[in-house]
C-alpha positions as a printed Julia matrix, in Angstrom:
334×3 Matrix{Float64}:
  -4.08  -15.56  -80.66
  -1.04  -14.43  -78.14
   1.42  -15.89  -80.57
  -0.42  -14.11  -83.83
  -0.77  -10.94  -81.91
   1.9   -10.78  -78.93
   1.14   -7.26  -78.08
  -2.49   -6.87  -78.54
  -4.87   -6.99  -75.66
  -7.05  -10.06  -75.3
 -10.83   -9.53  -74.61
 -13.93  -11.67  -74.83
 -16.1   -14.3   -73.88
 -18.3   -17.87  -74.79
 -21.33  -17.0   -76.34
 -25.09  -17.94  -77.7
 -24.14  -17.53  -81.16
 -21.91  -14.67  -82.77
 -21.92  -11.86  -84.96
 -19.84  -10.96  -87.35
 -19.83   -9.61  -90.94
 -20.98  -12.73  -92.31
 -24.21  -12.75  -90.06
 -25.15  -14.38  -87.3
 -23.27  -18.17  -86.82
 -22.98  -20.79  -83.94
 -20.54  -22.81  -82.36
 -17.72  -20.87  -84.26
 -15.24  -17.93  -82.92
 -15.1   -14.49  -84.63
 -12.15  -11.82  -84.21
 -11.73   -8.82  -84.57
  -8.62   -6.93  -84.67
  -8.9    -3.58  -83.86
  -6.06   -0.85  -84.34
  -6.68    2.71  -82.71
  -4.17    5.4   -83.59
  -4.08    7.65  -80.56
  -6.06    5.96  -78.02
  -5.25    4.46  -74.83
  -6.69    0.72  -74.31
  -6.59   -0.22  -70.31
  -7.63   -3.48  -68.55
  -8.75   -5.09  -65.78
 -10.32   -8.51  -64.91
 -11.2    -9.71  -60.97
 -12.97  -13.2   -60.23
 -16.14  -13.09  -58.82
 -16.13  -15.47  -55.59
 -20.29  -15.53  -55.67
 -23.56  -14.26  -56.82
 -23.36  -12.0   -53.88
 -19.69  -10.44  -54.5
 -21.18   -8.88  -58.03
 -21.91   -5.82  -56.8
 -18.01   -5.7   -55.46
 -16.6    -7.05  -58.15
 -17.86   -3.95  -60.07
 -15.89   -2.26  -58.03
 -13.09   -3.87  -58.05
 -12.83   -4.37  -62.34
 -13.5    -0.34  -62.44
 -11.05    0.83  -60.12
  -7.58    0.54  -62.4
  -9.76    1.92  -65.57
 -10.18    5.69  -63.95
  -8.6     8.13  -66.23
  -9.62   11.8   -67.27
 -10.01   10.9   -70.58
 -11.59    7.73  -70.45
 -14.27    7.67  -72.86
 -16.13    4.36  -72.54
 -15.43    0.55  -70.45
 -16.17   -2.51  -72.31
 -17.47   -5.42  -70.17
 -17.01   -9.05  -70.28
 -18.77  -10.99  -67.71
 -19.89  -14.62  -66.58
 -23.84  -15.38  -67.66
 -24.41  -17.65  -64.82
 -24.07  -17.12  -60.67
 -24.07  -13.56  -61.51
 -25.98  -10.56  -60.76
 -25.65   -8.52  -63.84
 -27.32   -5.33  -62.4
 -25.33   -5.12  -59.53
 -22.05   -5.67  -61.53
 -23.1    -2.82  -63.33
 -24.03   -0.61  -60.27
 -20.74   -1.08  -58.91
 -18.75    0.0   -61.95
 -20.94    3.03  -61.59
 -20.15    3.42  -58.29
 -16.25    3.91  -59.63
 -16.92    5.66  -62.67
 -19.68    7.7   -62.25
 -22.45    8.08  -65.3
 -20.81   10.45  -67.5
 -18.64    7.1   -68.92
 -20.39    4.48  -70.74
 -20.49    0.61  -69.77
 -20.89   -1.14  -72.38
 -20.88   -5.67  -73.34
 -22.71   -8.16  -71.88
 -23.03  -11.59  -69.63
 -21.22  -14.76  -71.79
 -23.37  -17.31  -72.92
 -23.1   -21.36  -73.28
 -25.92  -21.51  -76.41
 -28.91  -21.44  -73.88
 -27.52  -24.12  -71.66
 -26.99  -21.83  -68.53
 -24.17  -24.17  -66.47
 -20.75  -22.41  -67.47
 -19.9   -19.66  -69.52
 -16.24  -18.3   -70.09
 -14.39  -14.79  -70.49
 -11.15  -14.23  -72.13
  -8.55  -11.91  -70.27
  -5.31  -11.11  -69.05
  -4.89  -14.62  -67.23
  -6.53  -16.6   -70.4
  -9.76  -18.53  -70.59
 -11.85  -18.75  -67.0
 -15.67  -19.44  -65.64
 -15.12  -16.31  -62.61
 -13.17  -13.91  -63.97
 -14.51  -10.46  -65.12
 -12.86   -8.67  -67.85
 -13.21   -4.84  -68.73
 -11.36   -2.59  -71.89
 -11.25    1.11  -71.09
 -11.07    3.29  -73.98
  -9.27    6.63  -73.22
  -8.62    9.42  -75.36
  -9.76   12.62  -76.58
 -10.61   11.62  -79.88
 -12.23    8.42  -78.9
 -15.63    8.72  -80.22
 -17.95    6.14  -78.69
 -21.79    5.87  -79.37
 -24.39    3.39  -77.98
 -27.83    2.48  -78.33
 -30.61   -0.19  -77.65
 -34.24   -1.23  -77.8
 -36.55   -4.23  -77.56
 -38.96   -4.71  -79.5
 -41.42   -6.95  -77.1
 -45.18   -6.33  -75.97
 -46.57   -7.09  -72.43
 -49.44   -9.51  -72.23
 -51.61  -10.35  -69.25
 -51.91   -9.09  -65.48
 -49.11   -7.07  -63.9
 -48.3    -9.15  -60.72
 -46.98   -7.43  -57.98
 -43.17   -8.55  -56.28
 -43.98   -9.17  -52.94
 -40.47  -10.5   -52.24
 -37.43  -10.52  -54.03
 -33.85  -10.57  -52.89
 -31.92   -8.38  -55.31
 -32.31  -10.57  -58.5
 -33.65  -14.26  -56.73
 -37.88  -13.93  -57.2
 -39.87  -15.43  -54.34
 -43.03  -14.1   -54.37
 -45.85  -12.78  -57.36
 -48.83  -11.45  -55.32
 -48.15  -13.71  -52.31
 -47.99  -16.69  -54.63
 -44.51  -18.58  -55.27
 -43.3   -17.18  -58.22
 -42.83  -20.34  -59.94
 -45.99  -21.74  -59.62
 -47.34  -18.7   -61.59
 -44.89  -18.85  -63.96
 -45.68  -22.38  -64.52
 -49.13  -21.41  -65.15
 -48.5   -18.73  -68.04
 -45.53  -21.2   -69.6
 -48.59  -23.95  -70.01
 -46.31  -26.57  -72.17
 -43.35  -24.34  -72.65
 -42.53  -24.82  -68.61
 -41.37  -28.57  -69.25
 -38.27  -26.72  -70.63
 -37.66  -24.11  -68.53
 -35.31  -22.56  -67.58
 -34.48  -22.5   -71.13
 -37.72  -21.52  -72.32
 -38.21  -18.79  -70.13
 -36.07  -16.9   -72.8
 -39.33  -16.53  -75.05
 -41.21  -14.74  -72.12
 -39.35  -12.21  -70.28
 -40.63   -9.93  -67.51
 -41.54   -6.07  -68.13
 -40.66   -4.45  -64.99
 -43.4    -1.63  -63.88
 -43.01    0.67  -61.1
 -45.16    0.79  -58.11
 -47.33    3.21  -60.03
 -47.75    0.82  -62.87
 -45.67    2.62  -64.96
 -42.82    0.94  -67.32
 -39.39    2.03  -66.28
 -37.7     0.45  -69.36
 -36.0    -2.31  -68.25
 -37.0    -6.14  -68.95
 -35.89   -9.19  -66.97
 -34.72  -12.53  -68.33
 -35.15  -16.07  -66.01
 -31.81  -17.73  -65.79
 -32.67  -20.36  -63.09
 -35.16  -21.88  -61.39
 -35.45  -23.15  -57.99
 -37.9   -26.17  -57.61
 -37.71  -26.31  -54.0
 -38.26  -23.01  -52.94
 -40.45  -21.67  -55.45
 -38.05  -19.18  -56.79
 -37.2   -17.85  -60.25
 -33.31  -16.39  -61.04
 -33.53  -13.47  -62.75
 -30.28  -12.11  -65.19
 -30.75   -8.73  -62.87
 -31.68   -6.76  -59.78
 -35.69   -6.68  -59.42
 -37.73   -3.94  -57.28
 -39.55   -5.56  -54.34
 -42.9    -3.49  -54.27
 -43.03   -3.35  -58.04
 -44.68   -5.01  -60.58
 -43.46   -7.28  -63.25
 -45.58   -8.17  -66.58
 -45.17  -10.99  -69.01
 -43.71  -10.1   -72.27
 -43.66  -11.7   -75.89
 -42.45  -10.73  -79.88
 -42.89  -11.57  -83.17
 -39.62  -11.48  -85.32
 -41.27   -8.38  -87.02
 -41.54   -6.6   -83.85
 -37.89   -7.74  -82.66
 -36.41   -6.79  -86.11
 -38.16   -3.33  -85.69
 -36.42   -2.84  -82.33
 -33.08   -3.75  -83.63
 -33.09   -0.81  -86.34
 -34.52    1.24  -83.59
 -31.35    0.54  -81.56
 -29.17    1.44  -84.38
 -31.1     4.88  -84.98
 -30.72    5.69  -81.12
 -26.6     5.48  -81.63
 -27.23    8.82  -83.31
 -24.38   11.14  -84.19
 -21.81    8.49  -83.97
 -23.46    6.67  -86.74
 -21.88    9.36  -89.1
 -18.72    9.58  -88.08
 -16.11    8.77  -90.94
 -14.77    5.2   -91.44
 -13.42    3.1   -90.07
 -16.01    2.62  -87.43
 -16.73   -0.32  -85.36
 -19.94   -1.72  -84.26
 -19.81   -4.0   -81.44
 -23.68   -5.2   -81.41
 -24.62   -7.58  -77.89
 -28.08   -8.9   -78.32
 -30.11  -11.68  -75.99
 -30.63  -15.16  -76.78
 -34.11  -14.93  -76.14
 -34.93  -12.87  -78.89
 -32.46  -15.33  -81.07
 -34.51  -18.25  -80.1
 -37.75  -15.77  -80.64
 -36.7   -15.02  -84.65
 -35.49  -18.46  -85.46
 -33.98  -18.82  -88.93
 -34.58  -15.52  -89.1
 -32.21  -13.79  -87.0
 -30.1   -12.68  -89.02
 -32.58   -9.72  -90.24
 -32.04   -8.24  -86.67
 -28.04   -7.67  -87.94
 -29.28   -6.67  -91.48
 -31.55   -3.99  -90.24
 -28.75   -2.57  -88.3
 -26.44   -2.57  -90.99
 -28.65   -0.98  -92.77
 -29.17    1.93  -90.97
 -25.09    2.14  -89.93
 -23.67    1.52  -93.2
 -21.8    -1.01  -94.74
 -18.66    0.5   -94.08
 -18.8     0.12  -90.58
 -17.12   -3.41  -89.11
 -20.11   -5.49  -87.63
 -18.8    -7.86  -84.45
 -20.32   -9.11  -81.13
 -22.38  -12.18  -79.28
 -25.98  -12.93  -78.24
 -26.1   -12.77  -74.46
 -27.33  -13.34  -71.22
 -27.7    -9.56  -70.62
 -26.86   -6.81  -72.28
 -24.98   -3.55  -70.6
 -25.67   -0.33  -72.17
 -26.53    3.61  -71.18
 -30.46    4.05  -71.71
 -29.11    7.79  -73.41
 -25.44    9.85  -72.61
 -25.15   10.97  -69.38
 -27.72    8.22  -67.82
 -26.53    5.4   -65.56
 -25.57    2.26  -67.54
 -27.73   -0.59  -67.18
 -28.33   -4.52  -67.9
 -30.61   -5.01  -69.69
 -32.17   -8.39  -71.02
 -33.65   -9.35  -74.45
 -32.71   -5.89  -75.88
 -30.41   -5.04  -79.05
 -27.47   -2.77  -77.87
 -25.04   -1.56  -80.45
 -21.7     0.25  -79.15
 -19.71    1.9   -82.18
 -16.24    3.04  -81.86
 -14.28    5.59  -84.21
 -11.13    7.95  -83.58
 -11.6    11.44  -85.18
C-alpha cells in the first residue's frame, strides 16, 4: 500500500468479515481510496499498555486531532483487552460532543485472542489509530440502530468494575449466564455474540445501549463485557431474527438524515457487530442491501463487522460504543 500510495494516510484494522461494494466477504482485505479536495486529514495512534489505560489512551489519540474546524475523528481500535466505552469517554474528554467519533473495535472472525490496527508505525495488536477530518466543507453524517428484542427477567448488576461483570442479583454472573445459554454456553465466549445484554437504568428504563460478552472468566465467575456497565442497573437478555436485524440496519441508514442527500461522491463507512453477522447467517448481506437502498447506489459502500461499534446516538450527543448495532458514517465535501 505505502509503495502504491506514498503520500496517502494509512488507516484500518483486522476484522470479522468486510464490507465493501461487492457485499459482505471474509478472510479478504478491501480498500478504499479516498481523495478529499479541500479537507484536512490528521492522525494520531498511541498503544494501549492495558485494559485499564483505555480511558487514557482516549486521551492521549485525541489530543493532536484538536482543530477549529474539525468536523468528525475516525477510530481504529484493538477488540480485545480493551474497554471500548472508556476509550470513547476519553476522546470526549478532549474533544468535547459537538465532534463526532466514529469506527469501531478490530475483530479476528469471532476468535477474540488478537486483533490488529493499521497506522502510522504499520500493522500492531496495541496501537490505537484515529483520522480527523477538518474542514469547513466537510460534511459528515452518522447513524445507527439494532434491531434486537429483550427476553426474560431484568437482573440487577450488583457489582461490576467498569466493563468486568461479577455479580447478577448476588449470583456470579456466569453461572446465570450459563443458565439462559442452555447448550449454546459450551461455546462461549463465542456464542455469547447471539445474546447480548440490554442495559436498563435503575428505573427499569432502556437507556439505548446494548452490551456484547468478549470474555469469560471461569474462576471468578465473571463475564467481559465490549464496554463500561452501570453497577446498580439492570441488564436484560436480548435476541433477533435476521428480519428484525435487517429492519434495524435500514433504520440506521434513515437516521444519517440530511447527509444522505448530499451530492456524489459520498462515502459510507458502515461498522456493524459480529453478533448480528453470526445472527443473519447467509443472509447478511441484506443488512448492506437495505442500506444501500435507502443511501443510493451512488454512494461508495466500505467498512468491517466489529467488536463494538463507536457512533453519536444523534448530533450534538456524546459518542458512544455501542455493541451489536449497525452504524453508518458518510462523508462528502460540498
Amino acid at each position: 500500500l505505502r509503495a502504491a500510495f506514498p503520500s496517502a494516510v494509512l488507516a484500518g484494522c483486522s476484522t470479522a468479515g468486510e464490507v465493501s461494494m461487492a457485499g459482505v466477504g471474509e478472510n479478504g482485505i478491501v480498500v478504499t481510496a479516498v481523495h478529499l479536495a479541500q479537507a484536512r486529514i490528521l492522525q494520531a495512534s498511541t498503544d494501549l499498555a492495558d485494559m485499564a489505560d483505555s480511558h487514557d489512551a482516549g486521551r492521549r489519540v485525541a489530543a493532536p486531532l484538536v482543530a477549529d474546524d474539525l468536523r468528525g475523528v475516525l477510530v481504529f481500535g484493538q477488540g480485545v483487552a480493551i474497554n471500548g466505552s472508556a476509550l470513547v469517554a476519553g476522546m470526549s474528554d478532549i474533544l468535547g460532543n459537538g465532534v463526532p467519533i466514529c469506527g469501531g473495535l478490530a475483530g479476528d472472525n469471532g476468535a477474540f485472542r488478537r486483533t490488529l490496527t493499521l497506522g502510522p508505525s504499520g500493522v500492531s495488536d496495541r496501537a490505537i489509530v484515529a483520522i480527523g477530518l477538518a474542514g469547513e466543507r466537510l460534511h459528515v453524517g452518522h447513524g445507527s440502530f439494532g434491531g434486537w428484542e429483550p427476553f426474560g427477567p431484568a437482573r440487577r448488576v450488583t457489582r461490576c468494575d467498569g466493563n468486568i461483570l461479577y455479580e447478577l442479583d448476588g449470583a456470579p454472573a456466569l453461572d446465570i449466564y450459563k443458565r439462559y445459554l442452555g447448550k449454546y454456553a459450551r461455546d462461549l465466549p463465542a456464542s455469547g455474540l447471539l445474546f447480548p445484554f440490554a442495559m436498563l437504568g435503575e428505573d427499569l428504563s432502556a437507556v439505548g445501549l446494548i452490551r456484547t460478552i468478549l470474555g469469560i472468566d471461569e474462576e471468578n465467575g465473571s463475564l467481559t463485557l465490549a464496554g463500561e456497565i452501570i453497577e446498580g442497573g439492570y441488564l436484560k437478555l436480548m435476541h433477533a431474527s435476521t428480519e428484525a436485524l435487517v429492519d434495524g440496519a435500514e433504520a440506521a441508514a434513515h437516521a444519517v438524515g440530511d447527509a444522505a442527500r448530499l451530492p456524489p461522491p459520498t462515502l459510507a463507512i458502515l461498522v456493524s457487530c459480529v453478533g448480528r453477522k453470526l445472527a443473519m447467517g447467509e443472509r447478511v448481506d441484506e443488512e448492506v442491501e437495505a442500506v444501500a437502498d435507502v443511501l443510493g447506489q451512488g454512494a461508495v459502500r466500505t467498512g468491517f463487522y466489529s467488536y463494538g461499534e463507536i457512533s453519536p446516538f444523534t448530533p450534538g450527543v456524546a459518542c458512544k460504543l455501542h455493541n451489536q448495532t449497525m452504524t453508518i458514517t458518510l462523508l462528502a465535501e460540498g
